[in-house]
Biopython code that builds the backbone (N, CA, C, O; Angstrom):
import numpy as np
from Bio.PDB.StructureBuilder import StructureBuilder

atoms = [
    (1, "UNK", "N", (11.634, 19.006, -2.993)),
    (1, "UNK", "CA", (10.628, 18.053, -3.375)),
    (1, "UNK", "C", (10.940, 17.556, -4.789)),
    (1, "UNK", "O", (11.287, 18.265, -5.733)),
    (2, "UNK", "N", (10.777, 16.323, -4.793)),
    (2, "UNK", "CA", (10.987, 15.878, -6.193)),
    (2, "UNK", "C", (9.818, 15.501, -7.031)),
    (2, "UNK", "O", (9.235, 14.489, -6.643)),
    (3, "UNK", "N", (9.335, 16.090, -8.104)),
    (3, "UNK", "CA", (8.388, 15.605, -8.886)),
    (3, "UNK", "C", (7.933, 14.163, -9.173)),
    (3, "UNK", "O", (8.948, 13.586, -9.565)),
    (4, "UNK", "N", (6.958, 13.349, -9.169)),
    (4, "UNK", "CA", (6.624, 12.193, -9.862)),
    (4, "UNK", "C", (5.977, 11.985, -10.138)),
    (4, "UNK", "O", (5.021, 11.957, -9.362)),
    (5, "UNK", "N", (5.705, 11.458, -12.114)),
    (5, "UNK", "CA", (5.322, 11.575, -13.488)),
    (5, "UNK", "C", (4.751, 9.892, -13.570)),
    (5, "UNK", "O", (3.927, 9.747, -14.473)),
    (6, "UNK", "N", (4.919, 9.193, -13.137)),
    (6, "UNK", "CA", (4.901, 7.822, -13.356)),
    (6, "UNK", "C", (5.432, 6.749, -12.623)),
    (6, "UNK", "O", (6.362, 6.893, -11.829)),
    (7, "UNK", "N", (4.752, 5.436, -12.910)),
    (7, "UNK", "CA", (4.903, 4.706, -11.885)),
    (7, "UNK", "C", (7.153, 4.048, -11.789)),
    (7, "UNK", "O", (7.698, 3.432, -10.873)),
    (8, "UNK", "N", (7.820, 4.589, -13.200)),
    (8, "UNK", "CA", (8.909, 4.258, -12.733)),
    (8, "UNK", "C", (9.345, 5.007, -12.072)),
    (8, "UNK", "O", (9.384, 4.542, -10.932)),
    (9, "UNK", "N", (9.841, 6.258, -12.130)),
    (9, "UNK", "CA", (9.848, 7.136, -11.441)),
    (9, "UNK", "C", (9.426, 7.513, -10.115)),
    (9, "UNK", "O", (10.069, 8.258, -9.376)),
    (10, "UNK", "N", (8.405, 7.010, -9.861)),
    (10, "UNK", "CA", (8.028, 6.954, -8.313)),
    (10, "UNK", "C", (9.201, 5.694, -7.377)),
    (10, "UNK", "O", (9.613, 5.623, -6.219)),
    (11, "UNK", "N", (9.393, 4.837, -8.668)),
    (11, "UNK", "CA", (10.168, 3.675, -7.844)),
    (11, "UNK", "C", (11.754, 4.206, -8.029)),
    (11, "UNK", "O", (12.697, 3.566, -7.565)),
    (12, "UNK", "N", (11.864, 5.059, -8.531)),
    (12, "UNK", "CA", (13.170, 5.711, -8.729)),
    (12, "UNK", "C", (13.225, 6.570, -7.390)),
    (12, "UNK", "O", (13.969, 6.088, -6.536)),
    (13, "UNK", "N", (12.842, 7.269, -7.186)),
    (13, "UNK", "CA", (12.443, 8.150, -6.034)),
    (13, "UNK", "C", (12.451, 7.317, -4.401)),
    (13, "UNK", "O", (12.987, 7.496, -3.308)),
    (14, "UNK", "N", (11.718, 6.554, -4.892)),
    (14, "UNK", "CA", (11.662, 5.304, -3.319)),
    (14, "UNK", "C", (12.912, 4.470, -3.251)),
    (14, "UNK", "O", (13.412, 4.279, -2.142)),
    (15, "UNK", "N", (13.397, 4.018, -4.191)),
    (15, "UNK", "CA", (14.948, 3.407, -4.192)),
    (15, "UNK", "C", (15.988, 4.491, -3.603)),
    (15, "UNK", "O", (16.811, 4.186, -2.740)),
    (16, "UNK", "N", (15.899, 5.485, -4.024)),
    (16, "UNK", "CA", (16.653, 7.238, -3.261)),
    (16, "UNK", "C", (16.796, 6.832, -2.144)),
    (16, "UNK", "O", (17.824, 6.440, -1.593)),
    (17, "UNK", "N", (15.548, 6.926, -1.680)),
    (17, "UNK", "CA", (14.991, 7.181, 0.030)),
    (17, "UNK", "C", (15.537, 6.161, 0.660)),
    (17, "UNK", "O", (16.359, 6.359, 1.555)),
    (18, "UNK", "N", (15.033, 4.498, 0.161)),
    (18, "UNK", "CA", (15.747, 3.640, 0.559)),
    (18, "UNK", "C", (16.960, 3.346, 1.295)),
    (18, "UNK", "O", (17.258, 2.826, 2.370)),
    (19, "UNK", "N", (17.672, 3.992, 0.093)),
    (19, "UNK", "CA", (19.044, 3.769, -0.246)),
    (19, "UNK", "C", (20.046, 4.773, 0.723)),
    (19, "UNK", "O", (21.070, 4.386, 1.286)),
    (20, "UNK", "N", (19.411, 6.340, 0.775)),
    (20, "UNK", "CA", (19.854, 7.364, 1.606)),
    (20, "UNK", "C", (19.698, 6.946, 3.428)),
    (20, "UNK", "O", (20.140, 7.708, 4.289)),
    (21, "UNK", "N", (19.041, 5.704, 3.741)),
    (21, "UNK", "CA", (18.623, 5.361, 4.907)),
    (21, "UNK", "C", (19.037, 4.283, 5.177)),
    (21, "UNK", "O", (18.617, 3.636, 6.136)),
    (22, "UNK", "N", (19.825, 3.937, 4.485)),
    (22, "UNK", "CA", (21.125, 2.487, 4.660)),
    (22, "UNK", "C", (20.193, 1.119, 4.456)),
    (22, "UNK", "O", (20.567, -0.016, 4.750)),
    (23, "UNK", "N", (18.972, 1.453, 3.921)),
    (23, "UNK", "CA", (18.259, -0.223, 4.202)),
    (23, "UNK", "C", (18.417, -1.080, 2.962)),
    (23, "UNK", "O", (18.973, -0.621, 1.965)),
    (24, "UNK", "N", (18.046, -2.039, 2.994)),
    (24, "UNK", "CA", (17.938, -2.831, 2.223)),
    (24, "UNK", "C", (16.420, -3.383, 1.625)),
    (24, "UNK", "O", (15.479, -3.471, 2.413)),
    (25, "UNK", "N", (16.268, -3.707, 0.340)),
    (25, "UNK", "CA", (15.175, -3.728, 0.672)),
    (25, "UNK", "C", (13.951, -4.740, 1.525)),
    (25, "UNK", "O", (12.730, -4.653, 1.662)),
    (26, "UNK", "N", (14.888, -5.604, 1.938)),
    (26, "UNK", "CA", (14.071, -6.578, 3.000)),
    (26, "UNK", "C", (13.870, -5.916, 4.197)),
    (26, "UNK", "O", (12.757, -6.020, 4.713)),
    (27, "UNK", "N", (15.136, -4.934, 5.009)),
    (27, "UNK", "CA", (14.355, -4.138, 6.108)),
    (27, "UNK", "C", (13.690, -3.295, 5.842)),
    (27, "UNK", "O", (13.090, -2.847, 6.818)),
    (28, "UNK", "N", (13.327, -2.456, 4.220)),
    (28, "UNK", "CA", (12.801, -1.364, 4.657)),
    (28, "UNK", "C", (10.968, -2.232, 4.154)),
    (28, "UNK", "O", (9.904, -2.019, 4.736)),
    (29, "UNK", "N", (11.117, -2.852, 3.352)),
    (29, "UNK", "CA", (9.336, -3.855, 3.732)),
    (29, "UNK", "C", (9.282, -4.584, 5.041)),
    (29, "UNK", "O", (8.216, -5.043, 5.452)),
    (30, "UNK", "N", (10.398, -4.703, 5.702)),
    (30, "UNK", "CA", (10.072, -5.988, 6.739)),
    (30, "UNK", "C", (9.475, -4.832, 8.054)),
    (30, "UNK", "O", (9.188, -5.214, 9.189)),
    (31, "UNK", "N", (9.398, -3.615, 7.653)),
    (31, "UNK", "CA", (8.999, -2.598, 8.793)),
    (31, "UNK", "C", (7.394, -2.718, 8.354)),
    (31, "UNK", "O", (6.589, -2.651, 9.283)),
    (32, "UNK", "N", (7.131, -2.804, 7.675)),
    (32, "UNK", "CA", (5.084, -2.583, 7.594)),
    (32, "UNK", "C", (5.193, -4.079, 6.492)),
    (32, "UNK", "O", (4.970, -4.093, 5.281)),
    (33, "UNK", "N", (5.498, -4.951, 7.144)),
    (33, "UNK", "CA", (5.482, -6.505, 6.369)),
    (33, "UNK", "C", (5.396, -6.676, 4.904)),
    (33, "UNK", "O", (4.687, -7.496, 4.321)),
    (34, "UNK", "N", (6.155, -5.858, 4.401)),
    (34, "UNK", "CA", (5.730, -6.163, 2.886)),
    (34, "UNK", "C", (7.157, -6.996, 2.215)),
    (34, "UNK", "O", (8.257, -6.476, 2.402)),
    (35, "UNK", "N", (7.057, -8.258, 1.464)),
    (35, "UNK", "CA", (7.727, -8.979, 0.894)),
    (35, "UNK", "C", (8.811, -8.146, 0.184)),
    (35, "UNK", "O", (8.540, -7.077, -0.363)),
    (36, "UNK", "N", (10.242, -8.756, 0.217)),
    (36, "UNK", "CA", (11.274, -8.149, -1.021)),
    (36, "UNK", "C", (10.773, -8.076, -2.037)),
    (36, "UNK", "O", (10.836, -6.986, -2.606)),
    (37, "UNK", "N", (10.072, -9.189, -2.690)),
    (37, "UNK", "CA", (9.800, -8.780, -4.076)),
    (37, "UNK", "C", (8.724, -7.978, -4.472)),
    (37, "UNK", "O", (8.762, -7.532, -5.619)),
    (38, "UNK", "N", (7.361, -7.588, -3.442)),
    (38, "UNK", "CA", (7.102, -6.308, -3.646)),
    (38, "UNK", "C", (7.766, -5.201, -3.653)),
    (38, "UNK", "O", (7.559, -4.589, -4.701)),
    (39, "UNK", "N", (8.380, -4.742, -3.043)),
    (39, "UNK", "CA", (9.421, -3.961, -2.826)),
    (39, "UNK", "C", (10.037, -3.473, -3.890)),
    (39, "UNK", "O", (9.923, -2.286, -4.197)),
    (40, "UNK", "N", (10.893, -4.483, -4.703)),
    (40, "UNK", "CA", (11.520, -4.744, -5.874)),
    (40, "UNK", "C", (10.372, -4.092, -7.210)),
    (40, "UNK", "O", (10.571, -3.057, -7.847)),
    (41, "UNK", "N", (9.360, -4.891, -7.345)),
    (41, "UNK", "CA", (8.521, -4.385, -8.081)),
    (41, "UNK", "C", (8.163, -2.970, -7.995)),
    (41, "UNK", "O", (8.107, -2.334, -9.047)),
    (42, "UNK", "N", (7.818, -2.175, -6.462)),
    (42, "UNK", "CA", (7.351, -1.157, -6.427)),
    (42, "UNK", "C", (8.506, -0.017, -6.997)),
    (42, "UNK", "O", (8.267, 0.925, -7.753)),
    (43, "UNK", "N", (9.784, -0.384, -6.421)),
    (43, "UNK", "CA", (11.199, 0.350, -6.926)),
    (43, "UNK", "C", (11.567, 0.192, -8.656)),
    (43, "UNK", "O", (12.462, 0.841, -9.197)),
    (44, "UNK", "N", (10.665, -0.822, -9.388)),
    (44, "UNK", "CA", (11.144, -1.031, -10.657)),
    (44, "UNK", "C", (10.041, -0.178, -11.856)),
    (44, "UNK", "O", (10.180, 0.136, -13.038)),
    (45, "UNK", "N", (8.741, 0.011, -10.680)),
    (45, "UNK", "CA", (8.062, 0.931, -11.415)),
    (45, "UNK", "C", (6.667, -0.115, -12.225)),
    (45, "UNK", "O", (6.059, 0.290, -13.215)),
    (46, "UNK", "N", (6.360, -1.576, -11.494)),
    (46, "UNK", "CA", (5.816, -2.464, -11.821)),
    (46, "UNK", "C", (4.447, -2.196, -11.806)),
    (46, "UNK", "O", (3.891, -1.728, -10.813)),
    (47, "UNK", "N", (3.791, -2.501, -12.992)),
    (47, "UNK", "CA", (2.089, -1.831, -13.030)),
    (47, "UNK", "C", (1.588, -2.232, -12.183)),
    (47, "UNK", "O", (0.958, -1.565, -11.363)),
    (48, "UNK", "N", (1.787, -3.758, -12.168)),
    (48, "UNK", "CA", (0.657, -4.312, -11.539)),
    (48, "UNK", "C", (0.874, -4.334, -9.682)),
    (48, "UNK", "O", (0.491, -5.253, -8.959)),
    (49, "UNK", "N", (1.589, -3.054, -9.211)),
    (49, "UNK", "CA", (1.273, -3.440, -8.096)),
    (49, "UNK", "C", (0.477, -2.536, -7.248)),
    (49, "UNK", "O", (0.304, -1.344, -7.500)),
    (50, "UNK", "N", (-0.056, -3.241, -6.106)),
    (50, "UNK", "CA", (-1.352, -2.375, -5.552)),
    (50, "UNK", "C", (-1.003, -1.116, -4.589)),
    (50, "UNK", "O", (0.061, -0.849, -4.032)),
    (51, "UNK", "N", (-2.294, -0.403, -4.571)),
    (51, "UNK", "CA", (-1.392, 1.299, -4.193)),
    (51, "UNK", "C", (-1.710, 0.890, -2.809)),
    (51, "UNK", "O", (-1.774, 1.970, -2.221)),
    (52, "UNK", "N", (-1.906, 0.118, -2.098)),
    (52, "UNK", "CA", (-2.091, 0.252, -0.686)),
    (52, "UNK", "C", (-0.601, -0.665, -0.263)),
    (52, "UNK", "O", (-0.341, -0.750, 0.938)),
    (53, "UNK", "N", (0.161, -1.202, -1.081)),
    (53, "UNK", "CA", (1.252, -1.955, -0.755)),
    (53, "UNK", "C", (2.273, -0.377, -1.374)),
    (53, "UNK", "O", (3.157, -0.016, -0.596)),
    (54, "UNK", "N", (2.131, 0.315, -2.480)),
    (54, "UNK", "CA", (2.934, 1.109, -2.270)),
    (54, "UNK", "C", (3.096, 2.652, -0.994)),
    (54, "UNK", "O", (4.116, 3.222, -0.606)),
    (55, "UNK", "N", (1.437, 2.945, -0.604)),
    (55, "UNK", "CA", (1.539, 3.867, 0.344)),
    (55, "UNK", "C", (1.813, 3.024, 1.694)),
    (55, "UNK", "O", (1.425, 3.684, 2.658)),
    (56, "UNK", "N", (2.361, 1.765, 2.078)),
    (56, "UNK", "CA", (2.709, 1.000, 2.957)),
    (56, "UNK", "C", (4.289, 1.072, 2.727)),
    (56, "UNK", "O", (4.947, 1.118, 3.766)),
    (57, "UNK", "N", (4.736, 1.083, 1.966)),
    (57, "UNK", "CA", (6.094, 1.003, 1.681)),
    (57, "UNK", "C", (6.833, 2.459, 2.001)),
    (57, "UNK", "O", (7.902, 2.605, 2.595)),
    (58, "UNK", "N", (5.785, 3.727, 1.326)),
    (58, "UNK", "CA", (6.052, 5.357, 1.661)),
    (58, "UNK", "C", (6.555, 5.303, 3.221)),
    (58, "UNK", "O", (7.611, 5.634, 3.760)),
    (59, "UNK", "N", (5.272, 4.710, 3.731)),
    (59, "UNK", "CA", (5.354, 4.943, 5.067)),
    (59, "UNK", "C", (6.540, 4.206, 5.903)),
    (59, "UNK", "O", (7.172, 4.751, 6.807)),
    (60, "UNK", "N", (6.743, 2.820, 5.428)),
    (60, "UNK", "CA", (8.322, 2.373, 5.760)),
    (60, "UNK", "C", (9.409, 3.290, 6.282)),
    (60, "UNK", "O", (9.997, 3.430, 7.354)),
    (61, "UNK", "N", (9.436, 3.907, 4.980)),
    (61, "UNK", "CA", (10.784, 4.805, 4.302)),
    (61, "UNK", "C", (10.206, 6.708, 5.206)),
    (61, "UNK", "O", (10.707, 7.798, 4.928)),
    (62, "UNK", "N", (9.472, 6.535, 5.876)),
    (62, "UNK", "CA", (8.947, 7.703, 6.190)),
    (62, "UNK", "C", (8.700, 8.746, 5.404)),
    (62, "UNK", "O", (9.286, 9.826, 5.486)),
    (63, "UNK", "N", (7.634, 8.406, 4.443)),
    (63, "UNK", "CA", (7.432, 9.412, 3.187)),
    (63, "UNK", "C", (5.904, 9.330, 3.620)),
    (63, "UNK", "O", (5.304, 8.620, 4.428)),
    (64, "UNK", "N", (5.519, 10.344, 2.754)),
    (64, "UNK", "CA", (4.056, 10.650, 2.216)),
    (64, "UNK", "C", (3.849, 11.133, 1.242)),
    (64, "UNK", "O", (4.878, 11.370, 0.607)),
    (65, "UNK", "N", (2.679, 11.504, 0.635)),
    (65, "UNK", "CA", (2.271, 11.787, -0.589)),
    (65, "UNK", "C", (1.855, 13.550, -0.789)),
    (65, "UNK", "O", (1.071, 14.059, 0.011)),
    (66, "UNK", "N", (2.177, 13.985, -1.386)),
    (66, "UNK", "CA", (1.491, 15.488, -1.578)),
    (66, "UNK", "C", (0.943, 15.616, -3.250)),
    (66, "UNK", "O", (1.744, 15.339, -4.143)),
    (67, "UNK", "N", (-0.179, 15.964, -3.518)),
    (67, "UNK", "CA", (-0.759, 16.245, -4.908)),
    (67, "UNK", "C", (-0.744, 17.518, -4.960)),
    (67, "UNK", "O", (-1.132, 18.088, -3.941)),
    (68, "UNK", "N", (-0.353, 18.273, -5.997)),
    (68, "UNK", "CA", (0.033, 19.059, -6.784)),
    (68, "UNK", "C", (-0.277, 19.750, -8.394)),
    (68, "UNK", "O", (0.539, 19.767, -9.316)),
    (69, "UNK", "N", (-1.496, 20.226, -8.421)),
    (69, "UNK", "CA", (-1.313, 20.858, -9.733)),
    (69, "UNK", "C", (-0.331, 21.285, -10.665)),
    (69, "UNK", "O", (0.317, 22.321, -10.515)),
    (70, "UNK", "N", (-0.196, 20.419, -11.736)),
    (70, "UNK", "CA", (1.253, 21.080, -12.245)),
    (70, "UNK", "C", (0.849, 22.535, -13.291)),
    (70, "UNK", "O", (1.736, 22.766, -14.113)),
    (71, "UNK", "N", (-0.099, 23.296, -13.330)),
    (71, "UNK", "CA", (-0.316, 24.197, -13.752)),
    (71, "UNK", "C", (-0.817, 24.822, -12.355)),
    (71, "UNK", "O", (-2.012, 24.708, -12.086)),
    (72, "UNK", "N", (-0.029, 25.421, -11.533)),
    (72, "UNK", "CA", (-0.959, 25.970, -10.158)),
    (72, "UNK", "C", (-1.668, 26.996, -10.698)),
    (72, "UNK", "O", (-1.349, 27.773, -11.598)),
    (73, "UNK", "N", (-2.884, 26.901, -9.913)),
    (73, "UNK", "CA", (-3.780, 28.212, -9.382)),
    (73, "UNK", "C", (-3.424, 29.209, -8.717)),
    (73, "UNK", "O", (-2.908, 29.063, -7.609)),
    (74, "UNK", "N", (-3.567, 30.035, -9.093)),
    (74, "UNK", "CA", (-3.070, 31.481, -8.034)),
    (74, "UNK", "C", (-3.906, 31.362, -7.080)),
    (74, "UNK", "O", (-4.469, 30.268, -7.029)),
    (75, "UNK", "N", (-4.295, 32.435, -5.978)),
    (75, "UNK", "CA", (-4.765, 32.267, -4.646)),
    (75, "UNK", "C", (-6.331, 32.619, -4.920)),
    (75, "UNK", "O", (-7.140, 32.151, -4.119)),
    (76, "UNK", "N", (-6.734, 33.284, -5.826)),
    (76, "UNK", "CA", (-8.180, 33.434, -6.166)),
    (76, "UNK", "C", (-8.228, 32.614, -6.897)),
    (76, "UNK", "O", (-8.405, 33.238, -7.944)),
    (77, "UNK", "N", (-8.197, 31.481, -7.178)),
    (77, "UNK", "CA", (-8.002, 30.351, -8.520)),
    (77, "UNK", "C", (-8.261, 28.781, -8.022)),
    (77, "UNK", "O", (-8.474, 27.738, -8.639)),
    (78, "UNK", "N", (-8.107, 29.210, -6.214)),
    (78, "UNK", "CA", (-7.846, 27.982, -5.738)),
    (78, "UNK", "C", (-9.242, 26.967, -5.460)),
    (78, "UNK", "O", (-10.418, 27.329, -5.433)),
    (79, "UNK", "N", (-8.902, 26.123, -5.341)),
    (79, "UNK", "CA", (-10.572, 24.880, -5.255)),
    (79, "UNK", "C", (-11.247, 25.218, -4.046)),
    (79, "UNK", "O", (-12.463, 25.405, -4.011)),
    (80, "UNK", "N", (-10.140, 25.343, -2.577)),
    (80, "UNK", "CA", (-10.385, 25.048, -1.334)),
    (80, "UNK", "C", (-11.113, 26.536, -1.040)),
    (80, "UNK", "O", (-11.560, 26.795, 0.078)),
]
sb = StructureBuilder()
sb.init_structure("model")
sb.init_model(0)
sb.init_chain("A")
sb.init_seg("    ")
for serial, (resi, resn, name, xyz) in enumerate(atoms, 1):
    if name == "N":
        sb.init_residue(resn, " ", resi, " ")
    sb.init_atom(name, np.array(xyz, "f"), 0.0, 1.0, " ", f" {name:<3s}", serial, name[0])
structure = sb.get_structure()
C-alpha cells in the first residue's frame, strides 16, 4: 500500500496505476466518461478538482480508497 499525504501525490500514485495498466489517459477517463483534461489535472495534483470526478477516475483504474490513522490505535484503542 502506498501512503497519500496530498492532493499531488495522490495524482502521483494514479499516474502509477495508470501507467502500470498500459492506458492512456483518454482510455483510462473514457471508461467512467471523464475528460483528458480532468484526468490530467487529477494526475497533476490540481486543487480545484472535484472528489466525485477523482473517486470516478479510482474506480477507472480499479482502485479504492482506504483511511488510515497515521498514529494507529491498538485493539482496545479502536473507535469501532
Amino acid at each position: 500500500m502506498i501512503p497519500v499525504t496530498s492532493p499531488d501525490n495522490l495524482g502521483k500514485v494514479l499516474r502509477h496505476y495508470r501507467k502500470t495498466q498500459g492506458l492512456t489517459q483518454v482510455e483510462a477517463g473514457g471508461k467512467f466518461n471523464l475528460p483528458q483534461k480532468t484526468v490530467s489535472r487529477i494526475e497533476a495534483g490540481a486543487a480545484a478538482v472535484r472528489l466525485d470526478s477523482v473517486f470516478r477516475y479510482m474506480a477507472a483504474l480499479g482502485l479504492e480508497m482506504r483511511l488510515e490513522s497515521r498514529n494507529r490505535p491498538s485493539d482496545d484503542e479502536a473507535l469501532w
